[in-house]
VOBA-842627 format. One record per residue (C-alpha): residue number from 1; residue in three letters; x, y, z. Coordinates in pm, 1 decimal. Example, Ala and Ser with C-alpha at 12.3 -4.5 7.8 and 13.67 -1.06 7.14 Angstrom:
! VOBA-842627
ATOM   nr  rest         X         Y         Z
ATOM    1   ALA    1230.0    -450.0     780.0
ATOM    2   SER    1367.0    -106.0     714.0
//
This chain:
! VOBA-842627
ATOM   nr  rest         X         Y         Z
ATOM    1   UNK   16909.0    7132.5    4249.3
ATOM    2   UNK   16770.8    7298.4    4560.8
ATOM    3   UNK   16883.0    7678.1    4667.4
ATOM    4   UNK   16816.3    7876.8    4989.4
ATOM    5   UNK   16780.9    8287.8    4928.7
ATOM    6   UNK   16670.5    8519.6    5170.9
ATOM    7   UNK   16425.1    8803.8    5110.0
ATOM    8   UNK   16254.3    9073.8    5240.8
ATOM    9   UNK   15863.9    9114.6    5251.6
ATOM   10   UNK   15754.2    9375.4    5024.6
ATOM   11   UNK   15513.8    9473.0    5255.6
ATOM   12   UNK   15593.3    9416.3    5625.6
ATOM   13   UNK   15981.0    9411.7    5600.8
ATOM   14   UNK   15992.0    9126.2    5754.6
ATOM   15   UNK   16301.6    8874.8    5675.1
ATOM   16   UNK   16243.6    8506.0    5509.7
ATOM   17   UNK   16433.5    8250.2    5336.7
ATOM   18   UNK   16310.8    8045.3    5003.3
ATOM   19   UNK   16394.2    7743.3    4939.3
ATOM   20   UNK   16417.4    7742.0    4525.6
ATOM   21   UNK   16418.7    7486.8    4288.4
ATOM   22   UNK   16618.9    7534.4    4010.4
ATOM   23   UNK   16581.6    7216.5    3831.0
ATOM   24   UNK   16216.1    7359.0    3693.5
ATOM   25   UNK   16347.0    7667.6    3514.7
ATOM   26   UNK   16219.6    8026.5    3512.3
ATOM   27   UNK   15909.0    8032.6    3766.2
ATOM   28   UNK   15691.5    8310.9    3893.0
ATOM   29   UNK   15483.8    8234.7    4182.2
ATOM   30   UNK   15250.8    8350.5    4492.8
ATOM   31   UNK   15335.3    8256.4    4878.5
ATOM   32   UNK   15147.8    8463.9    5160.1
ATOM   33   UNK   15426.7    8596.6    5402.3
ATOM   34   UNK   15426.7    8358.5    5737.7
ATOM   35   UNK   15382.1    8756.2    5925.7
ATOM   36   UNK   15214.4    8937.8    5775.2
ATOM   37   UNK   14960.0    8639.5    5576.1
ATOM   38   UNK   15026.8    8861.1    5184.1
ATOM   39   UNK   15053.1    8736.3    4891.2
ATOM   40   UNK   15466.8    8776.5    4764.3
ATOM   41   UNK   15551.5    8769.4    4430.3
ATOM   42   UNK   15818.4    8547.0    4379.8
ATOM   43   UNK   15952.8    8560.2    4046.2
ATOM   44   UNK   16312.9    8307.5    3973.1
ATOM   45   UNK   16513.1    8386.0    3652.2
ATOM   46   UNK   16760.3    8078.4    3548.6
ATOM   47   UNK   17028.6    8105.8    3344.7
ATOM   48   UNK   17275.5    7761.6    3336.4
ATOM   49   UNK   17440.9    7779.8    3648.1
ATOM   50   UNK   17332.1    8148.5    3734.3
ATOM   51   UNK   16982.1    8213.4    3852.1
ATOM   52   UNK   16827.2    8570.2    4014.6
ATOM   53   UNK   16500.2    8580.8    4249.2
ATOM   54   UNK   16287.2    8894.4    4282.1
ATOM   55   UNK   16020.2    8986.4    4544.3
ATOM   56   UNK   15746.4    9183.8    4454.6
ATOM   57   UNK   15365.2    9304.7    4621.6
ATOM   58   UNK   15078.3    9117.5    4449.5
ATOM   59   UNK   14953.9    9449.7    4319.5
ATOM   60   UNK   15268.6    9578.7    4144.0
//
């Protein structure tokens, strides 16, 4: 089950879009932003049908 979010960079601003698979459950992982090359935070809460995503900066 494949999702698209958007989401801002947590340290350039800069606007993307994920493309989250829900299938695999609560995940927490690291993608450098395609501007500004950091590492993101991305960390996906599921819940059934419901599901949340979070940005954060690798040092928070």
């Amino acid at each position: 089950m494949l999702e698209t979010q958007n989401y801002q960079c947590p340290y350039c601003g800069e606007e993307g879009e994920a493309v989250l698979d829900l299938s695999g459950g609560d995940q927490r992982y690291i993608e450098d932003c395609a501007v500004c090359c950091r590492p993101i935070v991305f960390d996906l809460r599921t819940d059934g049908t419901d599901w949340q995503l979070e940005v954060f900066r690798e040092d928070e």
